[in-house]
N, C-alpha and C positions, 0 to 999 in steps of 0.2 A: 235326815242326814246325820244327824249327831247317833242314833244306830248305829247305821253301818258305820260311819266314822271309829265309835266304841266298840265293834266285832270285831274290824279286823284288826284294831290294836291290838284287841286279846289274843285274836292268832297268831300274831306275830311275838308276843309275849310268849304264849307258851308252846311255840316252834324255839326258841332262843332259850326257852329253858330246859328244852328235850335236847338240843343241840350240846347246851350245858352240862346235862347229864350223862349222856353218852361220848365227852370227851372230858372225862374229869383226872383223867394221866398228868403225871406229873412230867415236864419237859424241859430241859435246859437251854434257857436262853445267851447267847452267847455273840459278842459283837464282832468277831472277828472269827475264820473257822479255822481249826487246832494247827493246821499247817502253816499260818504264818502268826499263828499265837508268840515263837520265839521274836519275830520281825518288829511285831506291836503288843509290847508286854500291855495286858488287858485286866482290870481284877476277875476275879473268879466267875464262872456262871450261876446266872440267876437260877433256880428253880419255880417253876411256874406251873401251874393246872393248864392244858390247852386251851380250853375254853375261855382264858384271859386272855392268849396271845391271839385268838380268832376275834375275838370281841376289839381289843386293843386293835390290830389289823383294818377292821373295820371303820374304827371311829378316827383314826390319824387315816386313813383315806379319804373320809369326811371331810376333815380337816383340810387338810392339803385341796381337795375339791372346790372347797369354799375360798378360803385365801385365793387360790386362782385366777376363781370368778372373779375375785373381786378385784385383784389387779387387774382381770381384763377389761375391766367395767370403769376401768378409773375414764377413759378418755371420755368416752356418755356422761357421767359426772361431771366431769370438767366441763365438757358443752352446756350443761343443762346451769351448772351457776351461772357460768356467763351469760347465757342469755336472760336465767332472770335476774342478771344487775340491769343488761341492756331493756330489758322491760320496764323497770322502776327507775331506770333516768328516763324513758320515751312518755312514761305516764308523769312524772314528777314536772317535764317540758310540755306537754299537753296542757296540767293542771296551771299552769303559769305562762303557758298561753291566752285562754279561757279569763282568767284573772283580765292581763291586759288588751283583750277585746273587751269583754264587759267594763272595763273602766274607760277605755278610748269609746266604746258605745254610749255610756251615759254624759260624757263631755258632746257628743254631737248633738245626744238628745237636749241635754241643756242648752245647748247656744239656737236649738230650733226654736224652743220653748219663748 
């Protein structure tokens, strides 16, 4: 498993660095487009190779991806504490059950005695 695991990293390694090299153009990044540049004065455009802004692109999608999930995920989270407090009081009332049966049990067995 750890093969194939380690081949297709490597593929995917150097697909991302062919990709890299066949977009090594330099391109201006720019937060706002020149038509409302007077609207929202901006500082000046970045100069970037593409192959940043496709990589970048990539990994704040990632990003944004995950953050998501993970708000989505809050409410299964939240269920899942709660029930394990509610488990560790039902076991913690058990084991303190158990106690005062075993000690109301040896009070019977002593007065049988």
């Amino acid at each position: 498993m750890s093969l194939l695991r380690w081949s297709f990293l490597s593929i995917i390694g150097i697909l991302l660095i062919f990709v890299a090299l066949a977009n090594r153009d330099m391109v201006a990044l720019r937060l706002v487009p020149d038509e409302y540049s007077a609207l929202f004065p901006m500082p000046r455009p970045v100069e970037l190779p593409l192959f940043l802004v496709i990589f970048a692109g990539i990994v704040l999608g990632l990003l944004i991806g995950f953050i998501w999930e993970w708000m989505r995920e809050r409410r299964h989270r939240r269920e899942v504490t709660v029930s394990r407090r509610e488990i560790a009081k039902l076991e913690s009332e058990i084991g303190r059950l158990k106690k005062e049966q075993n000690k109301d049990s040896d009070d019977i067995l002593a007065l049988l005695e």
